[in-house]
C-alpha positions in Angstrom: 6.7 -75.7 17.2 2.7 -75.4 17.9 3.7 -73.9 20.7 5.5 -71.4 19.3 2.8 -70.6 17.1 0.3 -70.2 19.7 2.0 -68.1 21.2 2.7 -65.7 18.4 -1.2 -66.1 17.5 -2.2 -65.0 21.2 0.5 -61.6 21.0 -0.9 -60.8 17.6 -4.8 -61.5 18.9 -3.0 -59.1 21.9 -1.7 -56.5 19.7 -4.8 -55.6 17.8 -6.4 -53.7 20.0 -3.8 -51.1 20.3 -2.0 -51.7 16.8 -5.8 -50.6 15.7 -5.6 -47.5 18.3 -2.3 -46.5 17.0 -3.5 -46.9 12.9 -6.6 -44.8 14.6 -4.6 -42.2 15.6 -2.3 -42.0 12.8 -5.2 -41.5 10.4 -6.7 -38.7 12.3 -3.2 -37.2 11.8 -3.6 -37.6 8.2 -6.8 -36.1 8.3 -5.5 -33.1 10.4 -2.8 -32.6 7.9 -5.4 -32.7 4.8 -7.1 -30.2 6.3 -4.0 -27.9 6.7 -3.2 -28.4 3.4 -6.8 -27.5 1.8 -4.8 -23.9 2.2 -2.1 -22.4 0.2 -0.6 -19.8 -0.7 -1.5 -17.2 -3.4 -0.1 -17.9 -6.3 -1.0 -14.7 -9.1 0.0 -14.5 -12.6 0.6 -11.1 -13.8 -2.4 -10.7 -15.2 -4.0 -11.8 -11.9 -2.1 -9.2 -10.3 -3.2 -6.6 -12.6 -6.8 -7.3 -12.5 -6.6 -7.3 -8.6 -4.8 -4.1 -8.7 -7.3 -2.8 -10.7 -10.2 -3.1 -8.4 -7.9 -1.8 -5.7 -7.7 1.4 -7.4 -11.3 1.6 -8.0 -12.0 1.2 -4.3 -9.3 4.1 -4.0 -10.9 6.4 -6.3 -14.2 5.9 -4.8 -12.8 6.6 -1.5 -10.8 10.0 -2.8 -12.2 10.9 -6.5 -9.9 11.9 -9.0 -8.5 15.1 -10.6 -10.3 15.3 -13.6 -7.3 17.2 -15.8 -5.6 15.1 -18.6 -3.0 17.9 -18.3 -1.4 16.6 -14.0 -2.7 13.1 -15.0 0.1 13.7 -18.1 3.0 15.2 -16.1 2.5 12.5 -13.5 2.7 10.1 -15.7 6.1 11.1 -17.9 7.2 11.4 -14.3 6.3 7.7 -13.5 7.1 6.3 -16.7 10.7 7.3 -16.9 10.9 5.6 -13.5 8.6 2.5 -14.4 11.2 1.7 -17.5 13.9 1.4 -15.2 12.2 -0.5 -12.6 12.2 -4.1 -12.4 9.1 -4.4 -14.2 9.1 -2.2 -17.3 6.6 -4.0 -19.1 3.8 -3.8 -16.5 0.6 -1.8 -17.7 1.8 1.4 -15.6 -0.7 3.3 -14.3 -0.7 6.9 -12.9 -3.7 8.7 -10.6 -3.9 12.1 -9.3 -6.3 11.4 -6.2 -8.4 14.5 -5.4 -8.2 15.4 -2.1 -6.0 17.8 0.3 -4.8 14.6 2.5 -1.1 14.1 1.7 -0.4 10.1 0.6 0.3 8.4 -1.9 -0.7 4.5 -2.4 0.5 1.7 -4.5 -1.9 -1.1 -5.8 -0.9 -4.4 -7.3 0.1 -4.8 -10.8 1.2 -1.3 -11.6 -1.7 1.2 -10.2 0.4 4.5 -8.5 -2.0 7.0 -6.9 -0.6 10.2 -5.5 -2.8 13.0 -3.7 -3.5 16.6 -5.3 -2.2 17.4 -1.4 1.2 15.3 -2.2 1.8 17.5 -4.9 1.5 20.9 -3.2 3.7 20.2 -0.6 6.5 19.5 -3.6 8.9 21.8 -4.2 10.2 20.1 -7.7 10.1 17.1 -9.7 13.1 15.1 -7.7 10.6 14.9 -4.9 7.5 13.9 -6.9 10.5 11.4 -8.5 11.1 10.3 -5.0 7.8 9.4 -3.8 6.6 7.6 -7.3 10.5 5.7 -7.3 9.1 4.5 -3.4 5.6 3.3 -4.5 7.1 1.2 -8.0 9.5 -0.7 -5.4 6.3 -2.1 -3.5 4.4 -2.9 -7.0 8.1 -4.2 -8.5 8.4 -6.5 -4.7 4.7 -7.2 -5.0 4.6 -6.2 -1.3 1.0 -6.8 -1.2 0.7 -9.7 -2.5 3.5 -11.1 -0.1 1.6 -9.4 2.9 -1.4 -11.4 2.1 0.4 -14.7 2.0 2.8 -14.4 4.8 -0.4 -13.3 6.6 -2.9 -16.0 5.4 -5.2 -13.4 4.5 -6.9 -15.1 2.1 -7.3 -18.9 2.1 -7.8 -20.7 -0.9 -8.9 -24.6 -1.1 -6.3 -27.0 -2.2 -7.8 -27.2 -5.8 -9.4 -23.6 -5.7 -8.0 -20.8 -8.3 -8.3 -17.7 -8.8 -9.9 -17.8 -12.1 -13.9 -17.7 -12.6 -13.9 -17.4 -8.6 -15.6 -14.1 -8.2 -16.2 -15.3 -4.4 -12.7 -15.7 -4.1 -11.7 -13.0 -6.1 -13.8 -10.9 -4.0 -11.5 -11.6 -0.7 -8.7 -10.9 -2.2 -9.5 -7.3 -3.1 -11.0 -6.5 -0.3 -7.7 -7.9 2.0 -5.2 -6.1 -0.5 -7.2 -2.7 -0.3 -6.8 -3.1 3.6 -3.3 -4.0 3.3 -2.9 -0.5 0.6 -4.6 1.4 3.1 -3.0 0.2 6.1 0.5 0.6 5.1 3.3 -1.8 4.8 5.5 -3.2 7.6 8.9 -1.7 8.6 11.1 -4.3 6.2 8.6 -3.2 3.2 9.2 0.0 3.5 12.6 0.0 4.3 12.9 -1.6 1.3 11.2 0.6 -0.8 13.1 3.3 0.6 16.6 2.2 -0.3 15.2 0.5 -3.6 13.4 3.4 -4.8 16.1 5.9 -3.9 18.1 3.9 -6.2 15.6 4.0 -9.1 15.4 7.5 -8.7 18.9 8.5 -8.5 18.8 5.9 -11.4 17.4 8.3 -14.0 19.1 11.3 -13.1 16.7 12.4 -9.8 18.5 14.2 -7.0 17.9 11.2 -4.5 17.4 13.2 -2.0 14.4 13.9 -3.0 12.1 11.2 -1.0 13.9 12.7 2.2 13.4 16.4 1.5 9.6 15.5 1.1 9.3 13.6 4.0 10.9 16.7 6.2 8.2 19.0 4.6 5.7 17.2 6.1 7.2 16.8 9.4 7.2 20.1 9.0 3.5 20.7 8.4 2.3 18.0 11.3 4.7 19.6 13.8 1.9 21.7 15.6 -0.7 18.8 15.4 -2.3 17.8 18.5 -2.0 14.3 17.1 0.8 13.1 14.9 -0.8 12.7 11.6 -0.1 8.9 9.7 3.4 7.7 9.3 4.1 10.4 12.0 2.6 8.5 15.2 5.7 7.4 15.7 9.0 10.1 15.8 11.6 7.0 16.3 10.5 5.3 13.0 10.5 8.5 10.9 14.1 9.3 12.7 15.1 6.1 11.6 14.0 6.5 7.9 15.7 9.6 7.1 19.1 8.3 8.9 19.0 5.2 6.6 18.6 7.4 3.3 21.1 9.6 4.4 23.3 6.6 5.1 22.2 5.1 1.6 23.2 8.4 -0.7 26.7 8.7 1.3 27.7 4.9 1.4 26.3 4.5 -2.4 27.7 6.8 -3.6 24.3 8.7 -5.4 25.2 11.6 -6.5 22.6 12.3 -9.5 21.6 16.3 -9.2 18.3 17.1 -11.3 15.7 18.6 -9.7 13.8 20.3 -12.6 11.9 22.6 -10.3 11.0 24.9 -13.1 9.4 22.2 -15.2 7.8 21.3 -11.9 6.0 24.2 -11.0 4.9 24.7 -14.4 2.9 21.8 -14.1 1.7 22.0 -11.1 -0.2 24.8 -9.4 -1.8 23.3 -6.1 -1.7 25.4 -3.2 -1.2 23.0 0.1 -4.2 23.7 2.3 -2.8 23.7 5.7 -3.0 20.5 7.9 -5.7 22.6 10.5 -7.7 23.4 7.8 -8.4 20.1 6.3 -12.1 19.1 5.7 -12.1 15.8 6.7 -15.2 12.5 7.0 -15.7 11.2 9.7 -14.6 8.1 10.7 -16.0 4.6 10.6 -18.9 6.0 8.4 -19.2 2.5 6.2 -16.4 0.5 5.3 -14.2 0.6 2.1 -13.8 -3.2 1.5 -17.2 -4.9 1.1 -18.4 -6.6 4.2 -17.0 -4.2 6.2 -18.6 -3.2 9.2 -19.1 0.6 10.4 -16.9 1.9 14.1 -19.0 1.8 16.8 -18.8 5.0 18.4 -17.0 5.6 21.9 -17.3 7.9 24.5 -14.1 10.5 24.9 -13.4 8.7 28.6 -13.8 5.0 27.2 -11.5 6.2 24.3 -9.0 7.7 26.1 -8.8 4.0 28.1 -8.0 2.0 25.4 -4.6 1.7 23.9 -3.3 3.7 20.7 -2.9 1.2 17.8 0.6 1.6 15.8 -0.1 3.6 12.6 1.2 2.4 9.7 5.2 2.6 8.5 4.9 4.3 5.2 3.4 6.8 2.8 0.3 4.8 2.5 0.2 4.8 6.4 -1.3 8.0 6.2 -4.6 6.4 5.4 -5.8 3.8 7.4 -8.3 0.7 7.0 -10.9 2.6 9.3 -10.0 6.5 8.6 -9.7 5.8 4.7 -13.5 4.0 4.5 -16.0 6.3 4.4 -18.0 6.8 1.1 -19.0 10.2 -0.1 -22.4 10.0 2.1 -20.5 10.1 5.1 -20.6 13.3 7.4 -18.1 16.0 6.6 -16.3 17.6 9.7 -15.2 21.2 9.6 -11.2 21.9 10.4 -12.1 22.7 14.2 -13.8 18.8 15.2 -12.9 16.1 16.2 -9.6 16.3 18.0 -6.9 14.2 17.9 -8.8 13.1 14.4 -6.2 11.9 11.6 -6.9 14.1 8.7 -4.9 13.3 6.2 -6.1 9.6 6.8 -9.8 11.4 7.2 -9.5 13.7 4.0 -12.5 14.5 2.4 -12.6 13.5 -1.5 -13.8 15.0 -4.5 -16.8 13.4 -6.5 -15.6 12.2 -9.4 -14.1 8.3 -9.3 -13.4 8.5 -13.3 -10.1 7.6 -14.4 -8.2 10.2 -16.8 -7.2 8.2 -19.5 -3.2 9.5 -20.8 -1.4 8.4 -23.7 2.5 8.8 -23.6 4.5 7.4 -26.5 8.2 6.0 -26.4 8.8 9.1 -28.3 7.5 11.2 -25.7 9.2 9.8 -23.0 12.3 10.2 -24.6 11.9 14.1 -25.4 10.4 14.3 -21.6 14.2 12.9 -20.3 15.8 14.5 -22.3 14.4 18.1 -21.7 15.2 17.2 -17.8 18.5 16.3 -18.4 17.2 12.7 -17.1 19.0 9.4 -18.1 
């Protein structure tokens, strides 16, 4: 019996050496995981969304300016809101932003901020198209496509008992990633998705849904003689694949909504497109348009020519990019004849007013708006 115990005394006396190695280890481990878990994902309210989108847009209308006429800002919005009441999201603080400059693009900010370029709205022909392109930019506000970006990314990493509210630091991040992530584009699957949703939501309401499609084919159009292919045009395959998919959509769903209302269209709107060549563009890398941001080192044409292209962005929005779309109004101003291979629409110059036109549209209006248009 003694000798029994003995001898389980001298294996446990054994033992604790590596029994205290192994507890060693395992609360390193624990450690470890703590530490991965002092991150998390985003998690954003509504009215955390609409705040952030809110100094999105700012950033954007410092970058572009804004068309100071209540009368665009007005049509715009009718356009949008018919659309935004039929979207997943009706209830969302909707807002609508003529950007003033010739680039063509349109962006979508968190929490219900739509911005489309005076140089979109040239190149329209009527109000399916304009429907089209708004319909496309609710789905990634309605799928909260930045927000998701920024948390399947791990953009932004928050402390295990950090929020979002009184955290200006925080808070500060945040903006700054989702403006890259507006400017940048979306992936492929986002904008996929926005294509088939918002084709949807525009045929929804009584839009032509072919009118996202016959937009995108007028400015394939205008980039055709470009030296460079200008935003969500670097790549020919992708754009291919984007009008075969909404073709394939309307035919296999069926969409077969007609209005156009081109007259009501171009009463409203009067811009003249200013050709792609002629452009007035900043230059590049001038400061950046998140905070923090550092300017683009300039590179020789030789050294430049070495390095490989980056892929532009999928979407609309890829037609401005997080260096191209960061200069502020100080920046230098090329003519239409520098800079080759230089992407203007992402380089368009802006106008010098950033104030937001403040538009008022009742139920009652919205209803006398569809109604004139034949609109659902």
């Amino acid at each position: 019996m003694h000798k029994v115990m003995i001898a389980a005394a001298l294996a446990a006396l054994l033992a604790a050496p590596a029994a205290a190695g192994q507890f060693g280890g395992l609360d390193k481990v624990g450690k470890v995981t703590k530490k991965a878990q002092q991150f998390k994902d985003v998690e954003m309210t509504d009215e955390d969304e609409q705040e952030l989108g809110a100094a999105v847009s700012q950033k954007i209308r410092d970058r572009y300016g804004v068309v100071q006429d209540p009368a665009i800002h007005r049509y715009v919005t009718l356009v949008g809101s018919v659309l935004a009441q039929a979207s997943a999201r009706p209830n969302l603080a909707w807002k609508f932003i003529v950007l003033d400059t010739d680039g063509v693009n349109a962006l979508a900010a968190p929490g219900g901020y739509i911005h489309i370029t005076r140089g979109a709205l040239s190149l329209m022909a009527n109000e399916a198209e304009l429907g089209g392109v708004l319909a496309h930019e609710l789905i990634h506000v309605t799928e909260k496509h930045t927000i998701r970006a920024i948390q399947k990314g791990k953009l932004v990493q928050m402390g295990a008992d950090e929020t979002l509210k009184g955290n200006k630091e925080l808070f500060g991040k945040l903006v700054d990633k989702a403006t890259d992530v507006v400017m940048a584009g979306f992936g492929r699957g986002e904008e996929l998705e926005a294509d088939a949703k918002g084709v949807g939501l525009a045929n929804k309401v009584g839009y032509d849904p072919n009118g996202l499609a016959a937009f995108l084919t007028t400015i394939s159009e205008r980039n055709k003689d470009s030296d460079q292919k200008q935003g969500l045009f670097a790549s020919h395959p992708e754009m291919k694949e984007r009008l075969d998919k909404l073709a394939k959509i309307v035919k296999d769903e069926k969409l077969a909504s007609t209005a156009t209302v081109e007259p009501r269209y171009k009463k409203n709107v009067s811009y003249a497109p200013v050709p792609l060549a002629e452009v007035t563009t900043v230059a590049a890398g001038a400061s950046g348009l998140a905070s923090g941001s550092k300017p683009a080192e300039k590179k020789d044409d030789a050294k430049a020519a070495e390095e490989p292209k980056k892929k532009k962005g999928f979407g609309l929005a890829g037609l401005v990019g997080p260096g191209g779309g960061s200069e502020k109004k100080s920046a230098e101003v090329t003519g239409s004849g520098a800079s080759r291979g230089v992407d203007k629409e992402r380089n368009a110059k802006g106008g010098p007013n950033a104030a937001p036109v403040p538009v008022k549209v009742s139920a009652a209006d919205i209803t006398t708006f569809k109604k004139d248009g034949q609109l659902h």
